[in-house]
Phi, psi and omega in degrees: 000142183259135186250132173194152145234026150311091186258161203271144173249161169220122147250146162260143165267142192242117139262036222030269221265345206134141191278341172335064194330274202273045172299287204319328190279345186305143181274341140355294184256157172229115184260026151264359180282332207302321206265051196225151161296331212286326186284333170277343164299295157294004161266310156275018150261338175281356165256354164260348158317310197270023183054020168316134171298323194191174157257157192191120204237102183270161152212181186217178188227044177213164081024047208291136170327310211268000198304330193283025205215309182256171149296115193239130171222115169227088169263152157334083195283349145306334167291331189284321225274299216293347168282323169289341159292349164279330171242047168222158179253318186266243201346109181320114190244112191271144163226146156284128180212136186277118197268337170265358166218047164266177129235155169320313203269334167293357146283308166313291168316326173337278181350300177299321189268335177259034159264297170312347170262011165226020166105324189110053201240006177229170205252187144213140194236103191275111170235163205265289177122117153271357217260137181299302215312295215328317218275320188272015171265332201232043194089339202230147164326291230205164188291207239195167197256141190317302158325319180272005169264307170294340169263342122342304206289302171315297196278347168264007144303302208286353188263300169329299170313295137012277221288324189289330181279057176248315164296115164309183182278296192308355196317296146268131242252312213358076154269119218288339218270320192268333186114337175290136209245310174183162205245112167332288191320337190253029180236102178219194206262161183249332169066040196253160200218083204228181181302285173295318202240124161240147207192101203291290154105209333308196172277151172273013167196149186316185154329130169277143181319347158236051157056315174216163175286168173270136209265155192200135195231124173221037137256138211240019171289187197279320161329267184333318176296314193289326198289317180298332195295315206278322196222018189264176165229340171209128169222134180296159187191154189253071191281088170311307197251167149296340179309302167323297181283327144318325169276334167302285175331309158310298193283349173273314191288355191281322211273016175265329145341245225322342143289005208044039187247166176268161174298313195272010180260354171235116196287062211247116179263129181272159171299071188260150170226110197269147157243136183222121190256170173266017180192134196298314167276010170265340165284326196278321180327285177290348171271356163271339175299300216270341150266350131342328191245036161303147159234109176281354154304306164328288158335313187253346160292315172304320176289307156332306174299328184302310162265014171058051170183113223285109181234042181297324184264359189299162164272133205291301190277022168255155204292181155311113169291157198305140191231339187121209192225349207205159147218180171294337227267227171317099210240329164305304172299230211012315205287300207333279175329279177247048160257318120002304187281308175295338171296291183268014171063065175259116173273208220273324156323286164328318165277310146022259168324292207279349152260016187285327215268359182198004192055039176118324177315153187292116173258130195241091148291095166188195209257148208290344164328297198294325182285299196290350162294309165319303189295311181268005153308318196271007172231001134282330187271358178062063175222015167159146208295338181188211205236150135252095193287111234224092198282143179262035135190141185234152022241015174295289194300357173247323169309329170293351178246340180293301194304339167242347171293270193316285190311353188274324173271333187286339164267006153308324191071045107319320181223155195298177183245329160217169182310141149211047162206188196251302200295167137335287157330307199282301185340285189279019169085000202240127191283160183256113190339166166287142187249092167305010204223344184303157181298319168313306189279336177260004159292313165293325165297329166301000000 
């Protein structure tokens, strides 16, 4: 048994049907369940059965080309987290929410009302949008240039914050007896003027219960590292090897000195879509099943959005045709991809196969032993603080990592057996910002 105290984070990543492409098709699954809560529900409750740190809901603001191949379910993920939050108590509920087709104060308020409608349980998982689709949903030709999308990203966190600190914690006051509700002096306006954002504030509703929700970032080109380095607290990530994730892992905590932050104020979770048999070969089994039910017109529309480049017509059994070097779009998946294809001489089937189960993400066929061996080389070995766990069909594939997985790191003493906070925050170990605005800090400062 391994003694640490060092504990492991689990978030599940929630796709409707699975992180699989063919997932919808497992005879398993109903892909008429994605469009109902009672199916999301029971997939965060089954994580909290398992002592999950959060649930986690990506999202996009386009249409995928490719919708005629797959299962499409996208509900409005702040809208699903806040139903779930009347029926869960722990478990951290993360949303996607976009800095290029937001504005700062209507995302602060979301944010702000589900972190008070849970408890103090949410996260937000801040992107850039890389998608052409996205940008002609909003007014615009074409997306925005990658740079220019991360300095957009930078000044509308610093508006985000601003606007949560606008309240003090003391602020409100409701003394029922005198008639005072809250005291006006601790409410103040942020007044900010910026490249992109002018923005008067204050916020229309206090402070969130763990002072800002918890921030969470995933993208890993170097835009993406410096930005999480300077404002993230956990970050998702796409890691094939340990060599690899090892190598992340080192270069995101070195760039936090340059904030003046510690290596334990930033989180880095790598991605897996564990499959799991109660026998290694009931695991290839089943992962020979869910690429059997590959449709490579899909495969290669998916692959096309990845590499920004259109291989719909490519030939299946020929290597990766020439892609460039660089995009505007996704530029860490881009590298991800076909450094992957070129290292191991795959052809355009083949990378296929090997990104249906995560989109670049690690995929582990094996007995809950072997994933758990896995997890902990790469949470011992410094290639990461805990997992994102990307079930390759739900909700069978997260029962399957709570009942068998999970009970296996806990006898490990890797991972807890109960909750022992309430927030988000507490989950990961992580403090609830300072409040710049209480009266107590402007009385001490004075």
């Amino acid at each position: 048994m391994t003694s640490t105290t060092r504990q492991l984070h689990l978030n599940a990543f929630v796709m409707s049907n699975g992180h699989h492409e063919a997932a919808w098709r497992h005879p398993d699954v109903q892909p008429s369940d994605a469009l109902t809560l009672q199916h999301y529900v029971r997939i965060a409750q089954t994580a909290e059965r398992g002592k999950l740190d959060s649930i986690f809901f990506a999202d996009g603001v386009a249409l995928p080309k490719n919708v005629a191949f797959n299962g499409h379910s996208a509900f409005e993920p702040l809208t699903l987290l806040a139903a779930i939050a009347a029926v869960t108590e722990h478990v951290g509920l993360i949303a996607t929410a976009s800095t290029t087709y937001n504005e700062p104060y209507h995302l602060a308020r979301k944010f702000a009302s589900l972190d008070h409608l849970s408890g103090g349980r949410a996260g937000w998982n801040i992107v850039t949008s890389a998608g052409q689709d996205e940008a002609r949903n909003f007014n615009l030709d074409k997306r925005p240039d990658h740079s220019l999308r991360y300095e957009r990203a930078s000044e509308f966190l610093d508006v985000a914050t601003a606007l949560w600190d606008s309240w003090a914690d003391d602020a409100v006051i409701a003394d029922q007896a005198s008639g005072v509700y809250a005291d006006s002096e601790a409410i103040s306006p942020i007044d900010h003027q910026g490249k992109h954002f002018q923005v008067r504030g204050p916020l229309n509703i206090r402070r969130p219960v763990q002072g800002y929700p918890l921030l969470v970032q995933a993208g890993s080109s170097e835009s993406g590292k410096e930005f999480a380095a300077r404002t993230a607290e956990a970050v998702f990530t796409a890691q094939q090897t340990l060599k690899e994730g090892q190598g992340f892992y080192r270069d995101l905590k070195s760039r936090l000195t340059t904030y003046g932050r510690s290596p334990d104020d930033l989180l880095v979770l790598p991605g897996i879509s564990p499959i799991i048999g109660r026998t290694e070969a009931e695991a290839k089994e089943r992962e020979a099943q869910l690429n059997g039910l590959i449709n490579p017109a899909y495969g290669l529309a998916q692959l096309s959005s990845m590499l920004d480049t259109d291989l719909t017509h490519a030939a299946l059994d020929e290597p990766l045709p020439d892609v460039g070097n660089a995009t505007e779009g996704n530029q860490s998946r881009f590298d991800l991809v076909v450094g992957l294809a070129r290292r191991e001489s795959l052809t355009l089937r083949q990378l296929i196969e090997r990104l249906a189960g995560g989109r670049g993400h690690r995929v582990i066929a094996g007995t809950p032993t072997q994933i758990a061996d896995s997890i902990e080389e790469w949470f011992t070995e410094g290639a990461a603080d805990g997992f994102n766990i990307m079930p390759p069909t739900l909700p069978g594939g997260l029962d399957d990592f709570v009942d068998l997985v999970v009970p296996e790191l806990q006898r490990r003493e890797l991972f807890r057996t109960e909750y022992t906070g309430r927030t988000l925050r507490e989950h990961y170990g992580l403090p609830r910002p300072a409040d710049r605005n209480s009266s107590n800090d402007k009385e001490t400062a004075a």
